[in-house]
MITIKE-979316 format. One record per residue: x, y, z of N, C-alpha, C in turn. Coordinates in pm, whole numbers, always signed. Layout:
# MITIKE-979316
X	Y	Z	X	Y	Z	X	Y	Z $
...
END
This chain:
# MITIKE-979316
-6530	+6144	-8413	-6480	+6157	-8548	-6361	+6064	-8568 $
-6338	+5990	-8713	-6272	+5910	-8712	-6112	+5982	-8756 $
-5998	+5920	-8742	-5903	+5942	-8789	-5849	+5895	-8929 $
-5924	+5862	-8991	-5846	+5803	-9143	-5967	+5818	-9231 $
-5953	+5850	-9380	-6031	+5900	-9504	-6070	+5753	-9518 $
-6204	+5771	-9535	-6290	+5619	-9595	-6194	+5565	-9741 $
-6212	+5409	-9741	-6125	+5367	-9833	-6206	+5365	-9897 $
-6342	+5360	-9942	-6377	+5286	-10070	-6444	+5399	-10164 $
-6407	+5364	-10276	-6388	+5445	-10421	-6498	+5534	-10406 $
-6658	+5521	-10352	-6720	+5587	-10346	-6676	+5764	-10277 $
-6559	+5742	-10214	-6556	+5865	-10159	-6509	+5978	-10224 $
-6410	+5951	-10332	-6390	+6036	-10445	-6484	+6146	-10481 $
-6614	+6058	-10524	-6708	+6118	-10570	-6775	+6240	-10431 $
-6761	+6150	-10325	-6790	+6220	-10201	-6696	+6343	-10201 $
-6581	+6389	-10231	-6493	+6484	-10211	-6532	+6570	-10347 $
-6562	+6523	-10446	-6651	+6629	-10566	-6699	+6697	-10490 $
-6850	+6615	-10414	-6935	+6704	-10408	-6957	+6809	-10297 $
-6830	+6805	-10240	-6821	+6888	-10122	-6827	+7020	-10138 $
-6777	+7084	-10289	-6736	+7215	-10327	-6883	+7264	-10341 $
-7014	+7256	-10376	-7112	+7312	-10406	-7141	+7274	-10575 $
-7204	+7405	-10617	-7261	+7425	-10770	-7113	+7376	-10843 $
-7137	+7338	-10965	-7027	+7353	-11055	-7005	+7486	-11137 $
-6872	+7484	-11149	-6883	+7610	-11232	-6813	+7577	-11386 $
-6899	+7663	-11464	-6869	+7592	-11586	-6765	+7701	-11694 $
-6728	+7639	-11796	-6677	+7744	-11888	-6666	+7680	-12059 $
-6626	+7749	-12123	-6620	+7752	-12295	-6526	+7767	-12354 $
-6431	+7918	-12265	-6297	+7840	-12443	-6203	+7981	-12325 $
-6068	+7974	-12363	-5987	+8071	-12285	-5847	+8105	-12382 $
-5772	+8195	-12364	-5667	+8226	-12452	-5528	+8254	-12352 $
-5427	+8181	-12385	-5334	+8171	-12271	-5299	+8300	-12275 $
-5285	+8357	-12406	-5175	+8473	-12451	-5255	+8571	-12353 $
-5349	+8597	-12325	-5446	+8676	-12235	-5430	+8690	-12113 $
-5356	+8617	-12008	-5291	+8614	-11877	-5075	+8653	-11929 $
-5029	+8681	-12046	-4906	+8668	-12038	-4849	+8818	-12034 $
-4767	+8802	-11909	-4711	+8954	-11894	-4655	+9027	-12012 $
-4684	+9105	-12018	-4593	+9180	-12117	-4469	+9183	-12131 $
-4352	+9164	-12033	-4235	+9104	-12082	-4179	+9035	-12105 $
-4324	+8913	-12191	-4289	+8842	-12236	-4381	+8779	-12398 $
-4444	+8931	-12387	-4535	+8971	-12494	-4409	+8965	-12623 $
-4492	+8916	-12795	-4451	+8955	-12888	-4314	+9092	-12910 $
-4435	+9191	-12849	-4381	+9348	-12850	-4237	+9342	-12780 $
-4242	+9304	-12689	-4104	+9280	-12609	-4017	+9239	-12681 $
-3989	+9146	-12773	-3908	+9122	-12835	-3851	+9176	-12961 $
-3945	+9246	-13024	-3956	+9303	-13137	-4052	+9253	-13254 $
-4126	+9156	-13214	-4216	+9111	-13327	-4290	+9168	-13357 $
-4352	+9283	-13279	-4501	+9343	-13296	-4472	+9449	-13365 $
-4614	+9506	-13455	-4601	+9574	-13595	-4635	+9724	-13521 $
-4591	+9809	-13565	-4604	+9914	-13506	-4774	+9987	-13491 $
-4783	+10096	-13389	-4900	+10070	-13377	-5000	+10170	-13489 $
-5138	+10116	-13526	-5145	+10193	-13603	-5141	+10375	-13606 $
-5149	+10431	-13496	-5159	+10565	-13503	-4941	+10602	-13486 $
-4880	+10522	-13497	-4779	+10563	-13461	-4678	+10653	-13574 $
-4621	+10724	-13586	-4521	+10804	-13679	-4418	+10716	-13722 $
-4385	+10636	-13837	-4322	+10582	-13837	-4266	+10647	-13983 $
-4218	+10783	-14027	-4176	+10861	-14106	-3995	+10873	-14055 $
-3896	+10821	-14174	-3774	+10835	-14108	-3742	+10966	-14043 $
-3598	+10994	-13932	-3583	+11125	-13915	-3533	+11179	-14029 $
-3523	+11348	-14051	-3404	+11384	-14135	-3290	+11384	-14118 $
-3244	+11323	-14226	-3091	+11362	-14207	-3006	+11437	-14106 $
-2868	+11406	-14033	-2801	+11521	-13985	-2720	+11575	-14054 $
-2747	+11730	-14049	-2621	+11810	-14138	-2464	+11795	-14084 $
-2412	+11850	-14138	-2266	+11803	-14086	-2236	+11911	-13980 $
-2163	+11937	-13930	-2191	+11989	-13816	-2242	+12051	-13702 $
-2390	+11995	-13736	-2478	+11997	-13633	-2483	+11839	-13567 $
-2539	+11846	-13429	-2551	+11760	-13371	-2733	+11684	-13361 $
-2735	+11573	-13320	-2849	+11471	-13346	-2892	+11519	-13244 $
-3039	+11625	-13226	-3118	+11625	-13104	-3099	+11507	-13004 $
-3077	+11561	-12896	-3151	+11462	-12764	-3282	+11379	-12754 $
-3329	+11284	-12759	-3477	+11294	-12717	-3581	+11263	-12625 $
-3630	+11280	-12630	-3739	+11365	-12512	-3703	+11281	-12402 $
-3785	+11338	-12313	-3813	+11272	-12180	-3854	+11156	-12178 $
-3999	+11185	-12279	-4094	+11069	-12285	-4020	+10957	-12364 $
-3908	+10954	-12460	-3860	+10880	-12546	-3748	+10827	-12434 $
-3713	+10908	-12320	-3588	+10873	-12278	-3642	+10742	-12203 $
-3801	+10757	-12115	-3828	+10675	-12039	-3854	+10579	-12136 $
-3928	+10545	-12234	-3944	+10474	-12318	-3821	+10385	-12309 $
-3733	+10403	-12352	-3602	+10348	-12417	-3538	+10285	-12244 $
-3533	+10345	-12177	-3512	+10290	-12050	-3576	+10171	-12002 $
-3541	+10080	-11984	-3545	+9921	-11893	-3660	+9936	-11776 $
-3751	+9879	-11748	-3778	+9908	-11631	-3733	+9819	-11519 $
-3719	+9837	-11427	-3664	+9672	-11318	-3695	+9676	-11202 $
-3775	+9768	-11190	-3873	+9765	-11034	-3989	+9724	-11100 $
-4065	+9695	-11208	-4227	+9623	-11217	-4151	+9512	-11214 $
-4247	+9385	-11160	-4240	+9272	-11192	-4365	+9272	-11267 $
-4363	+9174	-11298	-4472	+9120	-11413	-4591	+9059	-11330 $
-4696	+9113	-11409	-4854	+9038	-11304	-4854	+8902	-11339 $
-4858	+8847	-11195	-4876	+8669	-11179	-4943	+8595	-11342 $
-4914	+8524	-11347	-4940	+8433	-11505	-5058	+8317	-11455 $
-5137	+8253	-11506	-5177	+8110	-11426	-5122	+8016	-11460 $
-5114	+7923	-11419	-5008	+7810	-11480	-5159	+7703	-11512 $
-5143	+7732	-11667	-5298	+7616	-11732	-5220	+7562	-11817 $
-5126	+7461	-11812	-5082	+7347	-11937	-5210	+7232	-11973 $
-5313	+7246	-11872	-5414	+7155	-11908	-5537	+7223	-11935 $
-5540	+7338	-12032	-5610	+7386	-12081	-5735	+7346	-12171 $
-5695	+7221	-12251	-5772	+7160	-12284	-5853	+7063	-12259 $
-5802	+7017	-12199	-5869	+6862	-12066	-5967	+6986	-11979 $
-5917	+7088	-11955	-5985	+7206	-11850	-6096	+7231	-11885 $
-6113	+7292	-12066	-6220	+7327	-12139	-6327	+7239	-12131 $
-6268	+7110	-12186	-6358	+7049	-12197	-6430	+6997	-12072 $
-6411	+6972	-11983	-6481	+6914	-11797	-6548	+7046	-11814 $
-6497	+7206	-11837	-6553	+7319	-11813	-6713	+7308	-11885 $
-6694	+7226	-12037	-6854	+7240	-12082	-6907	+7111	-12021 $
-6863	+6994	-11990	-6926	+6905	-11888	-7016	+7002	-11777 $
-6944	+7048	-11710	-6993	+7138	-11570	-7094	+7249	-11635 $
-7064	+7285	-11737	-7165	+7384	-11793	-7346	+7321	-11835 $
-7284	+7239	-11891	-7430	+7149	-11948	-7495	+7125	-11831 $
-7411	+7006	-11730	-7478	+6951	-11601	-7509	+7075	-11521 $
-7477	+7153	-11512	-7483	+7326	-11450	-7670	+7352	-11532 $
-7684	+7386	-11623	-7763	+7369	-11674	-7926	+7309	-11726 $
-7848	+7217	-11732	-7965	+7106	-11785	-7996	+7046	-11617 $
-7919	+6994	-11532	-7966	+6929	-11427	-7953	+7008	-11277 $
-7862	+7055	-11275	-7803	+7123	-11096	-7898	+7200	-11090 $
-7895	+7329	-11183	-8015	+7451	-11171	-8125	+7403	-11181 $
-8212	+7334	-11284	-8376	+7286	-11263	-8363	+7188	-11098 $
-8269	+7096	-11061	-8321	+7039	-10977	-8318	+7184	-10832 $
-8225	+7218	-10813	-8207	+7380	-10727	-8337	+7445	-10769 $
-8381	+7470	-10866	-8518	+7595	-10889	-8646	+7481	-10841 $
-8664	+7367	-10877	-8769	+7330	-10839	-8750	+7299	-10701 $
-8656	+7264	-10602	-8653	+7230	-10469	-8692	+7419	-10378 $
-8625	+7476	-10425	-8711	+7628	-10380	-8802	+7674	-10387 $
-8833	+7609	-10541	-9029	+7634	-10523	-9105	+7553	-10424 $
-9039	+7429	-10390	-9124	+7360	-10253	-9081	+7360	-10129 $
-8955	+7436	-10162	-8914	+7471	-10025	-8884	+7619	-9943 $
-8965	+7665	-9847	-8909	+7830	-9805	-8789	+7862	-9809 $
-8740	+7948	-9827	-8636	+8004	-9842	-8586	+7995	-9671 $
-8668	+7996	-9595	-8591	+8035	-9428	-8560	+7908	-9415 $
-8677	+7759	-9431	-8572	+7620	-9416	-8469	+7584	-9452 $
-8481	+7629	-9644	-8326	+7605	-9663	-8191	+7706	-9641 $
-8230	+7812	-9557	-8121	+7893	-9460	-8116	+7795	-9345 $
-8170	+7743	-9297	-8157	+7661	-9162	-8067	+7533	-9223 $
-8099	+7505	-9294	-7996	+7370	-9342	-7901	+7380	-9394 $
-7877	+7524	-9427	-7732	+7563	-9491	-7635	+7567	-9357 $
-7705	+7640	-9230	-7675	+7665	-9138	-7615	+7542	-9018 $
-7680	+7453	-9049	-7694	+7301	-9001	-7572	+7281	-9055 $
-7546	+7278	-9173	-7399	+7199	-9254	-7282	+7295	-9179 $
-7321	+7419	-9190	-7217	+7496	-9157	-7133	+7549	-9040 $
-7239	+7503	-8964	-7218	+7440	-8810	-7124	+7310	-8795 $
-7145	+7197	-8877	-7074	+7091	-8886	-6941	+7092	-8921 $
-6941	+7162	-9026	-6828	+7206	-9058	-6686	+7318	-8966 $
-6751	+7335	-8843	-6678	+7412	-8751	-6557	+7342	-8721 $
-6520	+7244	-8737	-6417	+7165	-8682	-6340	+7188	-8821 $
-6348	+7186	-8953	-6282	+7220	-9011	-6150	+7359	-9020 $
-6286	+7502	-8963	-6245	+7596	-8950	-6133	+7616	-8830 $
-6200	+7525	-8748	-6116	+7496	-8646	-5981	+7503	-8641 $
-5958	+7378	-8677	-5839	+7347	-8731	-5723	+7412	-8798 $
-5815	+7476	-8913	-5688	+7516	-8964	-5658	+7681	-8893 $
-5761	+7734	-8866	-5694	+7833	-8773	-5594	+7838	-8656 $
-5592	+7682	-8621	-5502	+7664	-8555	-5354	+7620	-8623 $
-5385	+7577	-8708	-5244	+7541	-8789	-5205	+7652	-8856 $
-5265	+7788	-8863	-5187	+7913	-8921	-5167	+8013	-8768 $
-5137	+7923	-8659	-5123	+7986	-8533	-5233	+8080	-8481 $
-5378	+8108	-8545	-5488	+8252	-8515	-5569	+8154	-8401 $
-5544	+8212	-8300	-5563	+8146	-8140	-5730	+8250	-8115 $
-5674	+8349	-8180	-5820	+8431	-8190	-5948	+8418	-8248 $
-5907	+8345	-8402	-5995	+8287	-8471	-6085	+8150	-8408 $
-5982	+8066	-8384	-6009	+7937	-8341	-6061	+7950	-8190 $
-6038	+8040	-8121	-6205	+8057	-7985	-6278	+8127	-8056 $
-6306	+8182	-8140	-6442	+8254	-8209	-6504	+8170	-8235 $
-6441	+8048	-8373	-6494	+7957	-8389	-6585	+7854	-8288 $
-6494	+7820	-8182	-6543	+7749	-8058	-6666	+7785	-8005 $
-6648	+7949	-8015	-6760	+8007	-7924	-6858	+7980	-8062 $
-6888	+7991	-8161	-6963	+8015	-8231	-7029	+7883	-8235 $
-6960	+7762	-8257	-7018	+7602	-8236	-7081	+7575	-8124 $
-7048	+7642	-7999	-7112	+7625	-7925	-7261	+7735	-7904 $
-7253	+7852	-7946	-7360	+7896	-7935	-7494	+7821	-8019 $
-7436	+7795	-8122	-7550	+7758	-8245	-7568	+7619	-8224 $
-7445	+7596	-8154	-7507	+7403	-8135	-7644	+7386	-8023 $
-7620	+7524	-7964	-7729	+7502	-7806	-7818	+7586	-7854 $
-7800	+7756	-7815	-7947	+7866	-7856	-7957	+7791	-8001 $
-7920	+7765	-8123	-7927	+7767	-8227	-8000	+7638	-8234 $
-8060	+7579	-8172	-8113	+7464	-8148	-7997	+7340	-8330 $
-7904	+7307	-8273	-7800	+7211	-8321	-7743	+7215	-8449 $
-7768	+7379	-8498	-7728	+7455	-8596	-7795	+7533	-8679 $
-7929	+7502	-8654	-8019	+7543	-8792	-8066	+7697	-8775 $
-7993	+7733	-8641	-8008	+7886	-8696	-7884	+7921	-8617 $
-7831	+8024	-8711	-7687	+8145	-8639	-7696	+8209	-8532 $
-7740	+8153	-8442	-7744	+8254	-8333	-7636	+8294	-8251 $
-7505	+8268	-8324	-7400	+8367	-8267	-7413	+8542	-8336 $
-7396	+8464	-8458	-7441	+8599	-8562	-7592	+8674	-8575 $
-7639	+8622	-8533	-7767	+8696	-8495	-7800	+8784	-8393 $
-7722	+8701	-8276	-7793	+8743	-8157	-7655	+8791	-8059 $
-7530	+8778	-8114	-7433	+8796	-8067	-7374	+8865	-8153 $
-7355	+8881	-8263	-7291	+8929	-8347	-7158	+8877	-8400 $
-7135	+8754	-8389	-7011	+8703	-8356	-6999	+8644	-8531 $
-6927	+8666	-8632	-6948	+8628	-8737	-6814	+8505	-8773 $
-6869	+8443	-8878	-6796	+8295	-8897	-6653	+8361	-8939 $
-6567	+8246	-8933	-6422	+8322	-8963	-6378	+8169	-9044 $
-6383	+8182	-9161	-6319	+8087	-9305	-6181	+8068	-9268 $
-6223	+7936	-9297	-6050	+7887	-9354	-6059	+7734	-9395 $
-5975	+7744	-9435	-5906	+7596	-9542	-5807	+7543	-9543 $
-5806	+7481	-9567	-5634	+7425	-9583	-5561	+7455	-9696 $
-5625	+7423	-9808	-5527	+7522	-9917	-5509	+7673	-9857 $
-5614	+7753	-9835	-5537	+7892	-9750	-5422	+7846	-9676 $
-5423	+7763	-9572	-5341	+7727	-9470	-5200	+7745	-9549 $
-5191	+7593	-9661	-5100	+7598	-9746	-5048	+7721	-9797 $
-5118	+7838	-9842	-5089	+7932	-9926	-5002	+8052	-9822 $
-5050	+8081	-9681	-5044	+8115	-9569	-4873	+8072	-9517 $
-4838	+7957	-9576	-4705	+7919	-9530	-4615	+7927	-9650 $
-4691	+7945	-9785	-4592	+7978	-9895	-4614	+7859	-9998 $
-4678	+7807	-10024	-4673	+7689	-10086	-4766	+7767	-10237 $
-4731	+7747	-10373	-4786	+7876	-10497	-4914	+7726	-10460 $
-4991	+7817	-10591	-5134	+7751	-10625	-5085	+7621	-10727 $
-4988	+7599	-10790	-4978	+7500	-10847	-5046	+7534	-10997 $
-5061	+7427	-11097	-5153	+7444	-11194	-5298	+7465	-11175 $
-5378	+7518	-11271	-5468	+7530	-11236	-5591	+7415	-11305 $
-5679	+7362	-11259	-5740	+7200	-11312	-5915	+7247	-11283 $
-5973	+7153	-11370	-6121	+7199	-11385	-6167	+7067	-11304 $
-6258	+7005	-11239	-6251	+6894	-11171	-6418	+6866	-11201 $
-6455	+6720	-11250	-6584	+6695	-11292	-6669	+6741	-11159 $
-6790	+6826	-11205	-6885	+6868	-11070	-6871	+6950	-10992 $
-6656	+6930	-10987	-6657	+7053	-10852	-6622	+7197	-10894 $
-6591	+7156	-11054	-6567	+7293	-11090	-6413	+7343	-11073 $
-6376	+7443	-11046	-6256	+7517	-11064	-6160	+7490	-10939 $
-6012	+7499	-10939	-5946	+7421	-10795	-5827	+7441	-10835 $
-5724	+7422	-10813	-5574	+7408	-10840	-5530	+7278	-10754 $
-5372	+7264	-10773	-5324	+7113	-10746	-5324	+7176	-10587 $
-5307	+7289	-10537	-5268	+7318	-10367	-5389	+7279	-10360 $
-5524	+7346	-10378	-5659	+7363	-10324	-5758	+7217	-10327 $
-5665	+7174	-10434	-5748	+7014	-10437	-5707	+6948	-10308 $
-5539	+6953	-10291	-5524	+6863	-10198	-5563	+6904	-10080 $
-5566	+7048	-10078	-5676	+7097	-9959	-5838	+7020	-9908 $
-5865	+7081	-10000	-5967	+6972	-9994	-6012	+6880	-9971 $
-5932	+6764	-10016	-5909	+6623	-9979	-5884	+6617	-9831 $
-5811	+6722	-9795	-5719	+6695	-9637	-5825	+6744	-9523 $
-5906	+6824	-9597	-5991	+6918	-9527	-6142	+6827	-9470 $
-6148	+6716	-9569	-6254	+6597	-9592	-6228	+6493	-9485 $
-6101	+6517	-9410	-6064	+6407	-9313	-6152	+6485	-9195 $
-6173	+6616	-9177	-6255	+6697	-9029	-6358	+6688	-9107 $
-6390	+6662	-9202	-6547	+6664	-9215	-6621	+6583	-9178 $
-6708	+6595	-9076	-6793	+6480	-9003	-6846	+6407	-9118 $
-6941	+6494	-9207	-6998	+6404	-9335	-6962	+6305	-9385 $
-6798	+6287	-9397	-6756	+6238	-9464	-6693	+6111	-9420 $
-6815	+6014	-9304	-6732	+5945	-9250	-6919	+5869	-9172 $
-6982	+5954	-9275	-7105	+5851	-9250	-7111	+5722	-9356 $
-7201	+5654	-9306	-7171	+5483	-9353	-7316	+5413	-9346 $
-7400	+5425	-9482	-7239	+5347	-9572	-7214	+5477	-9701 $
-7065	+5512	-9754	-7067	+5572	-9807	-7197	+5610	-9937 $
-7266	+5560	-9971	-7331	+5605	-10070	-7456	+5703	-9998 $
-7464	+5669	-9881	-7518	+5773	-9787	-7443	+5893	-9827 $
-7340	+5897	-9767	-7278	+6050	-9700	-7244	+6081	-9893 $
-7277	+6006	-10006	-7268	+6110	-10107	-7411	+6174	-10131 $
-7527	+6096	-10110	-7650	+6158	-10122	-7629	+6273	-10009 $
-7574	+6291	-9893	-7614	+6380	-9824	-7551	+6526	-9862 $
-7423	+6507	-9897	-7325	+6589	-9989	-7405	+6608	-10102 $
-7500	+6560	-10180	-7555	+6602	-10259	-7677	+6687	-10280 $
-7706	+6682	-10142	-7846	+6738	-10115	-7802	+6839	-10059 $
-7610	+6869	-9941	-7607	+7010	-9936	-7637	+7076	-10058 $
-7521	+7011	-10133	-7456	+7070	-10265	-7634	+7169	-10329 $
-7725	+7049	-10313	-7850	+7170	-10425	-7878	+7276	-10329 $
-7871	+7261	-10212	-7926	+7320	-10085	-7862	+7456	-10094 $
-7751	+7463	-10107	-7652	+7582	-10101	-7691	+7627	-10264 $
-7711	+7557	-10394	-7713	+7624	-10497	-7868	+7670	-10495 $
-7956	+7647	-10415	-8049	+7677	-10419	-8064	+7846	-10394 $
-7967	+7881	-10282	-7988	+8001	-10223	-7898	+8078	-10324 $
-7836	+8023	-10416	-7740	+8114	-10482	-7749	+8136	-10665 $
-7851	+8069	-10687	-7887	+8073	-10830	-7824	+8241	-10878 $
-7791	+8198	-11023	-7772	+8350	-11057	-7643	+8370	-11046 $
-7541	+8322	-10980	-7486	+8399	-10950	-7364	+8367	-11056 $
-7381	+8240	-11121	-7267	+8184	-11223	-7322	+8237	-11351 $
-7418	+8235	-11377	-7456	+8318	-11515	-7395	+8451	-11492 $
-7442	+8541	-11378	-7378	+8677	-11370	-7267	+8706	-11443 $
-7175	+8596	-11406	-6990	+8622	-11405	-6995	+8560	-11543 $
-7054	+8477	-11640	-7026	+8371	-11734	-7131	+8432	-11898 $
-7256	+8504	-11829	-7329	+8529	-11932	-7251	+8622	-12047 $
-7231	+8717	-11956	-7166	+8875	-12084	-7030	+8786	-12113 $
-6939	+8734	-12030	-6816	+8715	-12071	-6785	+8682	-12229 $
-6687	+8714	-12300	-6633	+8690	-12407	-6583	+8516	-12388 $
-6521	+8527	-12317	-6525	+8394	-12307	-6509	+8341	-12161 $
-6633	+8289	-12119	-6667	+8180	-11991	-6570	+8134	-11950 $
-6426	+8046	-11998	-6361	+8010	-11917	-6266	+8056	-11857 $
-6199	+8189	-11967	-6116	+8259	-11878	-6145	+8320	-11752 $
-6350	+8419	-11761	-6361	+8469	-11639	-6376	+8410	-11531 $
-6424	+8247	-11559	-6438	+8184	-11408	-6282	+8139	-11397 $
-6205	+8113	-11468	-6062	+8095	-11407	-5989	+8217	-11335 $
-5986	+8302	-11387	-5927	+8390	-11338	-6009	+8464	-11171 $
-6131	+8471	-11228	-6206	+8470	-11110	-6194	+8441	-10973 $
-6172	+8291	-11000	-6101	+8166	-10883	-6043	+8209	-10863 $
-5927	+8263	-10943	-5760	+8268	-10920	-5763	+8367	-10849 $
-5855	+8474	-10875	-5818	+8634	-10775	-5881	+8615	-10622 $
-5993	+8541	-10651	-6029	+8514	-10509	-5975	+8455	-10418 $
-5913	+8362	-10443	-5805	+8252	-10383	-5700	+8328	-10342 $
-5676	+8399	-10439	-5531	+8484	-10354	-5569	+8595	-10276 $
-5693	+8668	-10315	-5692	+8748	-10229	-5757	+8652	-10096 $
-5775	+8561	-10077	-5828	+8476	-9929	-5652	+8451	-9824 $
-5578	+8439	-9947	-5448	+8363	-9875	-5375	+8507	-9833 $
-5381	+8628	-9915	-5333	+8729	-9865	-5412	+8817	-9759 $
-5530	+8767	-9739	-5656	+8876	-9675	-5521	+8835	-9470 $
-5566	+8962	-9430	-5535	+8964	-9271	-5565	+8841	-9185 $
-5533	+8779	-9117	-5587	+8734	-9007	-5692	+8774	-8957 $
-5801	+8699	-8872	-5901	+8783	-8806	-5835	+8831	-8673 $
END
């Protein structure tokens, strides 16, 4: 494996297509991610609600005193300063976002899915598990890695053991036979995790032609993550993008369905696949060690 990212422009496109399916979206509302203390209401702009009593009190007589009130009014009126506010996303490129989002939607559409549905009709479902398996084998040096750069000494011999089982019984990846026959299951990682793992936020969040949904940490993950990728260092590049392209249907092949699921009912497509990302991503960077 080489030590330095291919120079020529073709590889860009090569680092698109590393992510899989695209994921697409339609329209999103910022005010919809903004904490409440920093909602309208918070300030006093918001109109009272409609079921609310908004009848003055009576008068106080003269020497009587102004009831106390309640409990519930006391907490009301009280500050709170132990919630913090739920995380916000940071989308200033909301619109540049939308729009790549219906790019990815159409090409999602019109081309990724028919070419994915017709390659499954000519192809078994167990080959293209074997070739998912093949890539994902290759990709062990990735996992590698960064388990070692978040110090998991545990992870990174699992991994080892697992490349080596499937590179040999597994006849050179195309079947799991750690996880099959050992039980030994893959253990994820990335480098944006890595990043996230040492404290570094997600950055803004960006829609990226093809690859779909990402932030500024996870992109450059990505990119960094493309230097262990064997793929990515076959030659001549317009190779290793056809081959990246043929994972890319290979993997959407086995997964059809699963972006309409999250995108069909939604009110609106782009908030749920953003936010989506966003919860998964953090819950990956907060999930345990293995």
């Amino acid at each position: 494996m080489e030590c330095r990212y291919p120079r020529r422009p073709a590889a860009l496109l090569l680092i698109l297509l590393l992510a899989g399916a695209p994921a697409a979206s339609l329209g999103a509302d910022n005010d919809a991610a903004l904490p409440a203390a920093v909602s309208p209401a918070a300030h006093g702009n918001a109109a009272a609600p409609e079921n609310a009593d908004v009848s003055p009190s009576p008068p106080v007589e003269e020497g009587e005193t102004e009831p106390a009130p309640s409990s519930g009014q006391e907490e009301a009126l009280e500050p709170s300063f132990g919630e913090e506010p739920p995380p916000r996303t940071a989308d200033p490129l909301q619109p540049v976002n939308r729009a790549i989002f219906v790019f990815n939607d159409k090409a999602y559409y019109w081309f990724f899915k028919p070419v994915a549905k017709g390659y499954s009709y000519l192809v078994p479902q167990g080959v293209r598990k074997s070739v998912r398996n093949f890539f994902s084998n290759l990709a062990a040096s990735v996992r590698v890695a960064n388990h070692l750069l978040q110090g998991n000494l545990r992870a990174t011999g699992t991994e080892l053991l697992r490349f080596t089982l499937n590179t040999t019984i597994g006849l050179a990846g195309l079947f799991d036979a750690a996880s099959d026959g050992f039980h030994i299951e893959r253990k994820d990682a990335d480098l944006g995790q890595t990043l996230g793992r040492y404290g570094l936020g997600q950055g803004w969040y960006v829609v990226l032609p093809i690859l779909g949904p990402t932030t500024l940490r996870d992109g450059a993950g990505l990119a960094g993550d493309a230097f262990l990728d064997p793929l990515s260092y076959i030659r001549p590049p317009e190779a290793a993008i056809g081959v990246n392209a043929y994972k890319m249907e290979n993997n959407l092949s086995l997964r059809i369905g699963e972006y309409e699921d999250l995108t069909v009912s939604a009110l609106d497509p782009y908030v749920a696949v953003r936010d989506a990302y966003m919860q998964h991503r953090a819950a990956v960077v907060r999930k345990k060690p293995y």
